[in-house]
ZALOBA-211492 format. One record per residue (C-alpha): residue number from 1; x, y, z. Coordinates in pm, whole numbers, plus 32768, in hexadecimal, padded with zeros to 4 digits. Layout:
BEGIN
(NUM (X Y Z))
...
END
This chain:
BEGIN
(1 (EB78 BD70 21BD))
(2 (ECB6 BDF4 2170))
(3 (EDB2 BD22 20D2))
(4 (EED0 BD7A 2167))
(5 (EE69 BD64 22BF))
(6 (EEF2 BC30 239F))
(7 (EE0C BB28 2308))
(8 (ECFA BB08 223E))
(9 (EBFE BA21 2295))
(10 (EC27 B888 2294))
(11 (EB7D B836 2140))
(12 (EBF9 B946 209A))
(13 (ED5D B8FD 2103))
(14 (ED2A B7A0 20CB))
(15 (ECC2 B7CA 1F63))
(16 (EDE2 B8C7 1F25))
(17 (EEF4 B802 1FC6))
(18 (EE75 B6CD 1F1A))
(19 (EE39 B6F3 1DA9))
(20 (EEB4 B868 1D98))
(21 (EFEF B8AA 1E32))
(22 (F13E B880 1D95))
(23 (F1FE B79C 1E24))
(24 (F336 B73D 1D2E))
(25 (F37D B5D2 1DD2))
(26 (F4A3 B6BE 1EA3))
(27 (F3E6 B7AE 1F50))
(28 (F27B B85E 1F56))
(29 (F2E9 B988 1E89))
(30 (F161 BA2D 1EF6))
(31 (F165 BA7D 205D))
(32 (F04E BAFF 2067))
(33 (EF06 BB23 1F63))
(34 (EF94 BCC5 1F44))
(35 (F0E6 BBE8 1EB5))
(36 (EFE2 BB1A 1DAF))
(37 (EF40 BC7F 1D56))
(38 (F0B5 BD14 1CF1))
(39 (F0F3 BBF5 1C3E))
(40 (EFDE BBD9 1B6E))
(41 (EFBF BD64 1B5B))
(42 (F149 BD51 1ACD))
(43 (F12B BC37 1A0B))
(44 (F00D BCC9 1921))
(45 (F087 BE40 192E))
(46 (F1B8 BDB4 1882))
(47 (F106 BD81 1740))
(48 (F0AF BEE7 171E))
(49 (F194 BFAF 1622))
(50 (F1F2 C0AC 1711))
(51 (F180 C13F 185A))
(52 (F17D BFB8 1925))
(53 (F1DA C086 1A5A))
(54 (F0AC C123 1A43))
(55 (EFA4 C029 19A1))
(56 (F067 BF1F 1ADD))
(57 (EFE4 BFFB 1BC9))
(58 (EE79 C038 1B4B))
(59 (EE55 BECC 1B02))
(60 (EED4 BE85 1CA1))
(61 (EDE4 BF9E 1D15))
(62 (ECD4 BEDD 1C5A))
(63 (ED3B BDA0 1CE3))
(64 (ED46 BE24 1E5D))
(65 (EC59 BDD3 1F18))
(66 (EBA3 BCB3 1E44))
(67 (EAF6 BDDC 1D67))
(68 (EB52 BD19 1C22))
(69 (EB8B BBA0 1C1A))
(70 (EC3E BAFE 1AD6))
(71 (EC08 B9A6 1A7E))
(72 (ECBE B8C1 1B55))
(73 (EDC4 B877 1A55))
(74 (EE38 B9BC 1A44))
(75 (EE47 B9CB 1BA0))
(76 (EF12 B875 1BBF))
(77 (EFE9 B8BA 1AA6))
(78 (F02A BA43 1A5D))
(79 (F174 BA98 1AA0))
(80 (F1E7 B93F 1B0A))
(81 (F2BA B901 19EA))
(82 (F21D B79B 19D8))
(83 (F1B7 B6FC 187E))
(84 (F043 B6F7 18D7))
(85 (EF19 B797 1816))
(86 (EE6E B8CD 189F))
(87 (ED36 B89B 1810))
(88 (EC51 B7BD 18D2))
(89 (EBAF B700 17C6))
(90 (EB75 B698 1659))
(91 (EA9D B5C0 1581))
(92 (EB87 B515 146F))
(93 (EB75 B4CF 1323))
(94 (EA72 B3E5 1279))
(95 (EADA B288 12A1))
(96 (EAE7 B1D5 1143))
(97 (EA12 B0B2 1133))
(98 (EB2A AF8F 1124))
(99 (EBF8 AEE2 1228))
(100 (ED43 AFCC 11E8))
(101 (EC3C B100 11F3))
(102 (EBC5 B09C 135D))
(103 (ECFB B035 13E5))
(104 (EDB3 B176 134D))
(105 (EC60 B252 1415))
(106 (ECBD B1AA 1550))
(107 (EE3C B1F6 1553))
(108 (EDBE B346 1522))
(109 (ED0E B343 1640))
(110 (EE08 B2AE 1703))
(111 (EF1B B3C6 1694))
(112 (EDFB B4D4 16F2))
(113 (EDB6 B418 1853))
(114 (EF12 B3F8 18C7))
(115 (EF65 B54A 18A1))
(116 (EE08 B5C5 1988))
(117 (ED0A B5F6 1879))
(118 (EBAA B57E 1870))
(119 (EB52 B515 1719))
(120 (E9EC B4D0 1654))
(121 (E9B1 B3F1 152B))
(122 (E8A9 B3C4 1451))
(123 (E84E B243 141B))
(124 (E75F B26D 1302))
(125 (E85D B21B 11E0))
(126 (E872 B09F 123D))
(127 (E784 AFAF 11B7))
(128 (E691 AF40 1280))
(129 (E6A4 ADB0 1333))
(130 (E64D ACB3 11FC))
(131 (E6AD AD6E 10D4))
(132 (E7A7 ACEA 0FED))
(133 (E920 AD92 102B))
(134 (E9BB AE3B 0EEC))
(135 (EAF7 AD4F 0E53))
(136 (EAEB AC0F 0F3E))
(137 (E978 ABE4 0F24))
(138 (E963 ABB2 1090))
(139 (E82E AC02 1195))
(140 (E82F AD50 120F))
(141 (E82C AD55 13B7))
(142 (E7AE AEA9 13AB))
(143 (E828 AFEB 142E))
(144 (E785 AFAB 15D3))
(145 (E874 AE6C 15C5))
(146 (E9D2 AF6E 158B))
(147 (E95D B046 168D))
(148 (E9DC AF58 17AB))
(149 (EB30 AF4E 16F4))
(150 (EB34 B0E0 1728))
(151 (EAD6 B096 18C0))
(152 (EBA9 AFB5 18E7))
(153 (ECBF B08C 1840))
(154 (EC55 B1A4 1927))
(155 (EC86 B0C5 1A42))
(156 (EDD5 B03A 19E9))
(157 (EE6C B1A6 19DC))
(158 (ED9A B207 1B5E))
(159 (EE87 B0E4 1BC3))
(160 (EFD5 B176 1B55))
(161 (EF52 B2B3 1C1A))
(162 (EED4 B37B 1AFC))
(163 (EDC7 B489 1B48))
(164 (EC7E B3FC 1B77))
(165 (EBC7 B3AB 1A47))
(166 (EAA8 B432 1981))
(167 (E9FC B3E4 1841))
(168 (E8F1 B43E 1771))
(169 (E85F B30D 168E))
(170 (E734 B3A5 159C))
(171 (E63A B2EA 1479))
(172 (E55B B37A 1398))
(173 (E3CA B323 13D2))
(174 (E3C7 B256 128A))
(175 (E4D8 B188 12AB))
(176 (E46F B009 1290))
(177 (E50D AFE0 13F5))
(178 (E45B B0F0 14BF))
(179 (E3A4 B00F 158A))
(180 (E4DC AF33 160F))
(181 (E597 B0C1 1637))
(182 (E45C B122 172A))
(183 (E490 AFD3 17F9))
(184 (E60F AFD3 180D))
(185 (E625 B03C 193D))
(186 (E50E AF5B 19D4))
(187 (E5F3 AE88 1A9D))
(188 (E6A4 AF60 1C02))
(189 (E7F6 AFA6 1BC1))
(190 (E7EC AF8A 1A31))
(191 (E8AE B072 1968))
(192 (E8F2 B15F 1AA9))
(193 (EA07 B232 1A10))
(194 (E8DE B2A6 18FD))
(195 (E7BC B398 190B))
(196 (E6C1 B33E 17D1))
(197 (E5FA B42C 16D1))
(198 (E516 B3F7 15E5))
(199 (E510 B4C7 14AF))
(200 (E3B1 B53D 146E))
(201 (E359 B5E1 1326))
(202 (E252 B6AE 1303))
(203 (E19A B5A9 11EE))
(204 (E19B B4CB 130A))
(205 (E0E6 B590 13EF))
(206 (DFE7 B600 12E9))
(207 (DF9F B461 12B9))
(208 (DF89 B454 1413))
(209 (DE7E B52A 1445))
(210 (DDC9 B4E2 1317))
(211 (DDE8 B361 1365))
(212 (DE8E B322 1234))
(213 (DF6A B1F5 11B6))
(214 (E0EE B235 1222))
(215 (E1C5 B188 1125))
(216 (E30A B122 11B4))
(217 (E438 B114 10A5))
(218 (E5B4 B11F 103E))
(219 (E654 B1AD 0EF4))
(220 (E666 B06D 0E22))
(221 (E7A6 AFFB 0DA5))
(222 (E724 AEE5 0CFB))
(223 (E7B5 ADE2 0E2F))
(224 (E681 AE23 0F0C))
(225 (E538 AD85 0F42))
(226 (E508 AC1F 0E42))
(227 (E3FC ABFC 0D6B))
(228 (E375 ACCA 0C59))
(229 (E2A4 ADDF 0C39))
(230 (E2E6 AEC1 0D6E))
(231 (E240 B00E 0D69))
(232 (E328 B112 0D7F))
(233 (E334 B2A7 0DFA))
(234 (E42D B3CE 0DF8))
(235 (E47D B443 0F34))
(236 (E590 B532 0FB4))
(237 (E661 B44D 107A))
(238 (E7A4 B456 1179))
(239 (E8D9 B48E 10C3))
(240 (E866 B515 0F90))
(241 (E826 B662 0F06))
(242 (E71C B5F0 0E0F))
(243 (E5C3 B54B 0E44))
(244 (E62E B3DA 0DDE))
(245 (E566 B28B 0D63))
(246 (E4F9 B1CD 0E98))
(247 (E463 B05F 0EB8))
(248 (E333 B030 0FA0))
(249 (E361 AF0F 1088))
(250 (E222 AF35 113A))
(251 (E125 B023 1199))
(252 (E09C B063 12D2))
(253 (DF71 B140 1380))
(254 (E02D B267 13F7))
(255 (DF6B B2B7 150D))
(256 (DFB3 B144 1573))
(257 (E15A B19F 1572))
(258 (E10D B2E6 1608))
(259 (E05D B21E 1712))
(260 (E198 B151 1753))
(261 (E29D B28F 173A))
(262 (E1BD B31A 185D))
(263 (E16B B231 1934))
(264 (E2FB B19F 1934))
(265 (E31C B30D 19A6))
(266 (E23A B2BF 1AAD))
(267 (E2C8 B1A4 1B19))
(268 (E42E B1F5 1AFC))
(269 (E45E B370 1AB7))
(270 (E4DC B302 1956))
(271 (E4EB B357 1860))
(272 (E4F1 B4CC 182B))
(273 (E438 B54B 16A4))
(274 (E50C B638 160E))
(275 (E415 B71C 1513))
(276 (E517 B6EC 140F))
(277 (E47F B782 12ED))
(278 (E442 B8CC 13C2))
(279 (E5BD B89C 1451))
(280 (E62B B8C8 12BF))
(281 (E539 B9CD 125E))
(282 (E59A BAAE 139D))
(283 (E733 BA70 1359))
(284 (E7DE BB8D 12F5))
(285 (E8BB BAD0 121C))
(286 (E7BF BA0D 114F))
(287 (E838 BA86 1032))
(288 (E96A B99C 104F))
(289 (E92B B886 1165))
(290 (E7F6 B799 11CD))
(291 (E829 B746 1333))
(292 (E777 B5D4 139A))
(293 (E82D B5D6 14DF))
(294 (E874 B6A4 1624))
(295 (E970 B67B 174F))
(296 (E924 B5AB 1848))
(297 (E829 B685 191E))
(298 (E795 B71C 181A))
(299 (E7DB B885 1813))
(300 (E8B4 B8AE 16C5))
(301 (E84F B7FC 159D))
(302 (E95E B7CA 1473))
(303 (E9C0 B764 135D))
(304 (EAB0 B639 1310))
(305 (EC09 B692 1417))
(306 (EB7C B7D0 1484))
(307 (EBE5 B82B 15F8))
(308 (EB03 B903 171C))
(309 (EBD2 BA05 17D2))
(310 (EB08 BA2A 190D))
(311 (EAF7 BB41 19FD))
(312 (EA0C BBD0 1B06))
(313 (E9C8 BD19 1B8D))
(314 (E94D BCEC 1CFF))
(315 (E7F4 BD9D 1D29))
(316 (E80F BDB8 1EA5))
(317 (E938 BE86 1EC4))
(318 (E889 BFA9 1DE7))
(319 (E76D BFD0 1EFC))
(320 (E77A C103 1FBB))
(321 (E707 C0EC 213B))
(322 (E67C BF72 2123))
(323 (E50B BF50 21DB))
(324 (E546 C098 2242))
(325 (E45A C1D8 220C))
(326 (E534 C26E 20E8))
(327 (E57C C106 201E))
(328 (E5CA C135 1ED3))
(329 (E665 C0AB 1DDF))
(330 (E765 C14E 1D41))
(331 (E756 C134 1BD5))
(332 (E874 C240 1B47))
(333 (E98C C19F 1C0C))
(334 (E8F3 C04A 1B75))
(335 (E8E6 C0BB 1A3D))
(336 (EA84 C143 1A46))
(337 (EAD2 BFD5 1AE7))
(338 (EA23 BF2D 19A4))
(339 (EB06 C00D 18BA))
(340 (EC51 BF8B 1983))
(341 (EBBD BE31 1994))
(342 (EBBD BE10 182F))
(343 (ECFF BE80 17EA))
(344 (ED8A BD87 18D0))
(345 (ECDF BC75 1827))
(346 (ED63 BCC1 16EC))
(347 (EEA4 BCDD 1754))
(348 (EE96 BB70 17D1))
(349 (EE6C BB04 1647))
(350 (EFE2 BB89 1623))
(351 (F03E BB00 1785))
(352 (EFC6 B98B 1759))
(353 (F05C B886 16B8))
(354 (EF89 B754 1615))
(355 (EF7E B5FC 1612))
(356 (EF37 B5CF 1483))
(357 (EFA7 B6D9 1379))
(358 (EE41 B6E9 12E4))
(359 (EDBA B73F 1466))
(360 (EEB6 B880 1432))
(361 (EE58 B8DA 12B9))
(362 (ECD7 B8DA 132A))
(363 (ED33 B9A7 1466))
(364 (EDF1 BA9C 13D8))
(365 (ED17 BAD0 1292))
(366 (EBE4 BB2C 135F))
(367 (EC72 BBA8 14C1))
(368 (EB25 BB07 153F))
(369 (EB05 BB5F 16B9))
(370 (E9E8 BB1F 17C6))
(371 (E9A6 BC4A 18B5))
(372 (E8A2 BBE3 19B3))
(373 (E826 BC44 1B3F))
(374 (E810 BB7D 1C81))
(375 (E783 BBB2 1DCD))
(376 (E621 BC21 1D01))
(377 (E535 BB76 1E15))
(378 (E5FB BC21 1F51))
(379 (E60E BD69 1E95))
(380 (E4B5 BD53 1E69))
(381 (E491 BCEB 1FE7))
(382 (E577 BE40 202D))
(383 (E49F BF0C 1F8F))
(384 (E34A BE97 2018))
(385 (E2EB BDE4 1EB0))
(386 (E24E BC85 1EBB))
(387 (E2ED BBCA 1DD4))
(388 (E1D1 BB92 1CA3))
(389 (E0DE BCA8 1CF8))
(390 (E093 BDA1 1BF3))
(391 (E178 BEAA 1C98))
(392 (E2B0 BD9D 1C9E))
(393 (E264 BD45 1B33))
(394 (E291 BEA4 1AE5))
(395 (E3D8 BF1B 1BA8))
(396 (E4A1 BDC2 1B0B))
(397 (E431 BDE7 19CE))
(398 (E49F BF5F 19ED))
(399 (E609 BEE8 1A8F))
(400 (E658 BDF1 1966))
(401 (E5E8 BEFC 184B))
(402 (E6C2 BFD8 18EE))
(403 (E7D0 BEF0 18EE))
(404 (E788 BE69 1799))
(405 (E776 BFF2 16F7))
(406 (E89C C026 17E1))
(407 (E96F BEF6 176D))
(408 (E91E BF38 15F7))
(409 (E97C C0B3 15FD))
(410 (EAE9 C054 16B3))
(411 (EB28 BF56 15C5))
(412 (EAE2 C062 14A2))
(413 (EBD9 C113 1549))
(414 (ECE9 C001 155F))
(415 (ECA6 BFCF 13BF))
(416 (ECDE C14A 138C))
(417 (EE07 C108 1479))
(418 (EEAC BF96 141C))
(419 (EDD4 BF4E 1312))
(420 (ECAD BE59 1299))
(421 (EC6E BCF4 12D5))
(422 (ED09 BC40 11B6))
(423 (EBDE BBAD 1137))
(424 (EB10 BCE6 113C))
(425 (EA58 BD51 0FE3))
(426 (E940 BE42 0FE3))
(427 (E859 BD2E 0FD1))
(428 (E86C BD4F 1145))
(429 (E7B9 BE79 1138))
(430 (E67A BD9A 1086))
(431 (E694 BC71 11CC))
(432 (E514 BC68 1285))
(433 (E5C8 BCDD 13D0))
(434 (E6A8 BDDD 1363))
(435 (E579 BEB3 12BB))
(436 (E4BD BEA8 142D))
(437 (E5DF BF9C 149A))
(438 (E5D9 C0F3 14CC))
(439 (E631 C1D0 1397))
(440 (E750 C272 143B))
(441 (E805 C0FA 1483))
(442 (E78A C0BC 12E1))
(443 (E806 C1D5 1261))
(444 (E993 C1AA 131C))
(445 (E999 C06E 128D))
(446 (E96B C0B0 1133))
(447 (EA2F C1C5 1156))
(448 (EB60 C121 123E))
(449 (EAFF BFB2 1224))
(450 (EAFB BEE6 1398))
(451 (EBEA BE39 1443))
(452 (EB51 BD0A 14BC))
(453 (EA4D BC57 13F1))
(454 (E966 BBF9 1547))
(455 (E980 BCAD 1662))
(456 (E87E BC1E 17A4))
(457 (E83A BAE1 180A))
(458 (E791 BA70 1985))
(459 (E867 B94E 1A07))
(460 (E824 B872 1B4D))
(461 (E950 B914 1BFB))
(462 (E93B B7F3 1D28))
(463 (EABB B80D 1D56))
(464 (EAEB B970 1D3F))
(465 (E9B8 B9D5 1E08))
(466 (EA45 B8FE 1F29))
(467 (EB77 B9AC 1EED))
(468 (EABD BB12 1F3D))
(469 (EA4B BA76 207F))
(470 (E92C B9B4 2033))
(471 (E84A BAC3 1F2E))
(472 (E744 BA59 1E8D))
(473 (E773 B96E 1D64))
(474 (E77D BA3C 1C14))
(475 (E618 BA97 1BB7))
(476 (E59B B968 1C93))
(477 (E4AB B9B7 1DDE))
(478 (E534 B978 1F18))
(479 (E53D B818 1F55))
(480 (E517 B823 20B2))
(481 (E57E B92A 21D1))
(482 (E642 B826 227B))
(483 (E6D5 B6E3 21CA))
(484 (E7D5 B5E2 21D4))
(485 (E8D4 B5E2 208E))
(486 (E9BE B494 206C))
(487 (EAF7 B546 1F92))
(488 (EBEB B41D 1EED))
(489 (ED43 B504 1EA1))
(490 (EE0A B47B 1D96))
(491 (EEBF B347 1E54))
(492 (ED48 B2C2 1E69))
(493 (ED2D B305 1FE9))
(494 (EBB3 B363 2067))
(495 (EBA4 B45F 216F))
(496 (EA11 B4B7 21CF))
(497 (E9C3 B64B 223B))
(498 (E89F B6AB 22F2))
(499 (E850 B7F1 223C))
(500 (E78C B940 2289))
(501 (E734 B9C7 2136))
(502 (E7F5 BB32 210A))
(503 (E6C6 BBF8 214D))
(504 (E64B BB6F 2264))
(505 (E757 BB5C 230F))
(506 (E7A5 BCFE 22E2))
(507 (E641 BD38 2354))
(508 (E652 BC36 2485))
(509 (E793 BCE9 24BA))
(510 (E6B4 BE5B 24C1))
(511 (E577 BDD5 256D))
(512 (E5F3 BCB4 2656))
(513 (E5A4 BB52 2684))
(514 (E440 BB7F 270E))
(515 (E3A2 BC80 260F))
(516 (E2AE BBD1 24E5))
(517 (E32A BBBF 2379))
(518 (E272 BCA3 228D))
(519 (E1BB BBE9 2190))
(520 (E2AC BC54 2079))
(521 (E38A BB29 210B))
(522 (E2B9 BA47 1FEA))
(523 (E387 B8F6 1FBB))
(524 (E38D B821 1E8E))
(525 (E2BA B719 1EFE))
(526 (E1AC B7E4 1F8F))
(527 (E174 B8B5 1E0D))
(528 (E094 B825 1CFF))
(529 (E11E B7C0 1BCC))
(530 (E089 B8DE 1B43))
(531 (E158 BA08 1BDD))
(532 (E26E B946 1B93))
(533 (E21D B941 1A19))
(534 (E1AB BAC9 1A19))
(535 (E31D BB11 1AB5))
(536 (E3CC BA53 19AD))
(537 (E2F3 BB00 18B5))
(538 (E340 BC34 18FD))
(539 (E4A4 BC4E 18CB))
(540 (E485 BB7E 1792))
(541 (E46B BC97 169F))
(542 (E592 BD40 1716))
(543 (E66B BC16 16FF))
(544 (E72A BBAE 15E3))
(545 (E7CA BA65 1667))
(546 (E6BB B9B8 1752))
(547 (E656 B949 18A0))
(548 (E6C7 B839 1983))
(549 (E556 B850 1A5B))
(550 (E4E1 B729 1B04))
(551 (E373 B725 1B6F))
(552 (E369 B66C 1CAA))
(553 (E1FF B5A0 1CE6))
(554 (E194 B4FA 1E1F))
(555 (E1C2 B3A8 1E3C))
(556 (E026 B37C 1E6B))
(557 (DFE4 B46B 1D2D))
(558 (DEE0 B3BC 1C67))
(559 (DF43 B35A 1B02))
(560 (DE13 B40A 1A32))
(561 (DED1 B531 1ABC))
(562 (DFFB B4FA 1A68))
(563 (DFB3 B499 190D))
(564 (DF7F B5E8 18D6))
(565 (E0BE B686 1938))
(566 (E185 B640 181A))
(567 (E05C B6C3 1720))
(568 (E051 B7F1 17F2))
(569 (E1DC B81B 17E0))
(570 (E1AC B7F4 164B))
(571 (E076 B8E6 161E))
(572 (E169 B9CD 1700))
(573 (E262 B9F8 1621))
(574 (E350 B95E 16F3))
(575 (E4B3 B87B 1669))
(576 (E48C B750 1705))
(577 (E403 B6AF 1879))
(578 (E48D B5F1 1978))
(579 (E3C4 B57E 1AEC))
(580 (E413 B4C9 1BDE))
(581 (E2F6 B3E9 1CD2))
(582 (E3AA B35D 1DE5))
(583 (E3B6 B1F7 1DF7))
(584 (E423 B1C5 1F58))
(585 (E510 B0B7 1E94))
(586 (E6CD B0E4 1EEF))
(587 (E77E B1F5 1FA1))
(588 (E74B B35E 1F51))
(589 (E86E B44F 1F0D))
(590 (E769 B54B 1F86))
(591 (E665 B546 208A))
(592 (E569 B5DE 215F))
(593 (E5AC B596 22DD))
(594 (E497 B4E0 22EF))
(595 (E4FF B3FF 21CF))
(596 (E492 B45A 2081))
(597 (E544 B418 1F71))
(598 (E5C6 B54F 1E31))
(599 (E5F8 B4E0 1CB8))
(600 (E773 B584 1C7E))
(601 (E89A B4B1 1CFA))
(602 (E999 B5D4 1CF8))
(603 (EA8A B4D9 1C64))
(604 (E9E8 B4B7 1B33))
(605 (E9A6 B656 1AE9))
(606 (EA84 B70A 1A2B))
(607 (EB1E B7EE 1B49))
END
């Protein structure tokens, strides 16, 4: 599909001409998506110290023809000359545990919102519901009752036309309010603008499966629980560098709360469990941050008023003679794309401005970027792989190490080039992911340091892959070979698509109407949980970032079954897990034909 041709097709024009184009309030200054491309090509060449001319049209040619999407921010905002962020989303800064503290967390979030970022917070500082407040000697309400104060915020700002809201709300697994975090979002419609994560540790999951006591606790500040003689343990805790004294306010069996985390998850497809303790040990900057929250789909975690700077290279437009008798993919002219793509990413650190000056200070200190893929299940499809066999397994794990090695080795370059990350030492050198790398990529960066202090991350990419006509969803199967998509553009006007996924429709348009699918069309609700874990497993260990995945379960999947998906995602190594089981409850933002309802709203992802 060429992109300068007369049209492209009606939900890719759609989506460009309403959340992408610029129009200044005048006049639509993009007349066509080529128009976006020179913009956002110009806008980030401009950074570069000399040669833009050059680097403007290597960063177009990348763009053309949908071969790299950037986050949708950059796309929205690059080159518009707008005071808008280009980064699509951030978790802030630990919110104090007093009433100024909150209320100073949520005009942060507000400033972050308005100007089109996402944002994350953690909610394990407050006290939990009953304890004693510090100074007034008031009862706590607990840290679920300020989360519909954020919601409602979110909403407030959806009504002055501000881009669609996400959020990220996360609590640790021994906070004395767990239990009331699993059920917030028992009633429809609560708390709509957030997606929820609990933060497992791995001495929870050991007490799970050892059916141990799980004592549930906050550092004690002398204003907690009455009465005398409380038993007390050190614990690392959010906020603080240093194990600190905490007060047990109960205990419960663990296997009981892991019970109730997954079968709300069930129920409700929430909450996710973020593997925190893994998510720390596997950062490349632990030497200097602990992260305890991630953007609102998952896919970056960070510390306190770090930023993810999203873009995706599109896997389908590197296959060479789709379904035919020569496919293959091509990996070399991947692997050059990669090297450009990261470039342009880091460029946008220079290009953005930022809604708070410590969201620029973190940016700029670690240059932290997230290079990821789309269109995995129709390049798979393409190349006659089934999407969780052995064989598919093998060629995705082998595209993200390539782009991983590949995204490492440019950034090198950039460092020998523009210099390190601000925050680098050579403690970097010592991080658990950094010494799975190849020698070569160790060896250039003690020698020249690295640019960016993360380079990959797999994001949902719902926006942008409707943008590239209708590709697969980032590392995601195919949800269905033909589906209906309800879009809301940024007025809040629904317009519903009936879809052909990308792939079918190329080899409908090569075999005609009549001829039988191959069986490589597999669609998400017709895989077992099981392939979809083995996928997301084996591009973990070549991502330094993580994994928006979503393992999709029939509604009729038996619970004993299910119980064990979020063990298996642990004993896999994996970040974190998120399903969805349709409910068959409100209207779907993306369904089968025949009516079956997907997890991801595209208004709350971070694209």
């Amino acid at each position: 599909m060429s992109v300068t041709g007369p049209a492209i097709r009606d939900i890719s024009h759609y989506i460009w001409h309403s959340r992408y184009r610029f129009d200044d309030g005048v006049a639509s200054r993009d007349r066509s998506i080529a128009d976006t491309w020179r913009r956002v090509a110009g806008a980030l060449a401009a950074v570069e110290p000399a040669d833009t001319d050059t680097w403007a049209r290597r960063f177009r040619d990348l763009l053309d023809d949908f071969r790299f999407l950037p986050g949708g921010r950059i796309l929205a905002g690059c080159g518009t000359g707008r005071r808008v962020t280009l980064f699509n989303c951030f978790v802030m800064g630990h919110i104090e545990d007093s009433l100024d503290g909150i209320f100073d967390a949520l005009k942060e979030g507000a400033l972050t919102m308005q100007q089109g970022g996402g944002v994350g917070y953690d909610f394990s500082t407050l006290r939990p519901a009953g304890s004693r407040t510090r100074g007034a000697g008031r009862i706590a309400s607990g840290p679920v009752s300020f989360l519909s104060i954020w919601d409602a915020m979110c909403d407030t700002l959806l009504s002055t036309g501000s881009r669609r809201g996400a959020m990220m709300a996360t609590l640790r697994c021994d906070h004395p309010d767990i239990e009331s975090f699993v059920d917030a979002k028992r009633e429809p419609g609560s708390l709509s603008h957030f997606n929820l994560s609990v933060l497992a540790t791995d001495a929870f999951m050991r007490a799970v499966r050892a059916d141990e006591a799980w004592p549930l606790v906050f550092p004690d500040d002398g204003h907690g629980v009455n009465g005398q003689g409380a038993r007390h343990v050190e614990r690392a805790w959010s906020g603080s560098a240093q194990t600190v004294r905490c007060r047990v306010h109960r205990s419960v069996r663990a296997r009981d709360l892991w019970e109730h985390i997954v079968r709300s998850s069930y129920e409700r497809s929430e909450p996710g469990v973020l593997f925190i303790d893994r998510i720390n040990r596997l950062n490349n900057l632990s030497y200097r941050e602990i992260i305890s929250a991630t953007n609102p789909c998952g896919e970056v975690p960070l510390p306190p008023y770090g930023a993810c700077n999203l873009g995706s290279l599109n896997l389908v437009r590197f296959v060479v003679d789709p379904f035919g008798p020569n496919r293959h993919f091509d990996m070399d002219r991947f692997r050059q794309a990669a090297g450009v793509a990261v470039r342009m990413l880091d460029n946008v650190v220079d290009a953005s401005s930022f809604p708070l000056p410590q969201q620029a200070k973190q940016a700029s200190g670690s240059r932290r970027i997230g290079l990821g893929i789309t269109g995995l299940a129709d390049c798979l499809t393409m190349l006659g792989l089934v999407y969780g066999d052995d064989a598919s397994l093998r060629f995705a794990g082998d595209v993200v190490r390539n782009l991983c090695h590949e995204a490492y080795r440019s950034s090198i370059d950039l460092a020998r080039e523009k210099g390190a990350f601000p925050f680098f030492e050579p403690a970097y050198l010592d991080g658990a992911f950094v010494r799975t790398l190849p020698d070569d990529i160790r060896d250039g960066i003690a020698r020249d340091g690295i640019r960016n202090s993360h380079l990959v991350a797999i994001a949902p990419t719902g926006t942008i892959s409707l943008l590239a006509d209708n590709v697969s969803s980032g590392l995601e199967p195919i949800f269905d070979i033909e589906q209906r998509r309800r879009v809301i553009d940024a007025t809040g006007r629904a317009r519903t698509f009936e879809l052909r996924d990308h792939a079918y429709r190329l080899w409908r348009e090569k075999f005609g109407e009549q001829a039988e699918p191959p069986p490589t069309f597999v669609t998400a609700r017709h895989l077992d949980p099981e392939r979809h874990l083995r996928m997301q497993a084996a591009l973990q260990p070549y991502v330094d970032n993580a994994i928006s995945k979503t393992i999709n379960v029939p509604a009729r999947f038996d619970f004993e079954r299910y119980r064990s998906i979020h063990d298996r995602a642990f004993d896999l190594g994996l970040k974190g897990c998120t399903t969805f089981r349709p409910q068959g409850a409100g209207e779907a933002v993306l369904s089968a034909v025949d009516g079956d309802a997907h997890c991801c709203s595209i208004d709350r992802e971070a694209d």
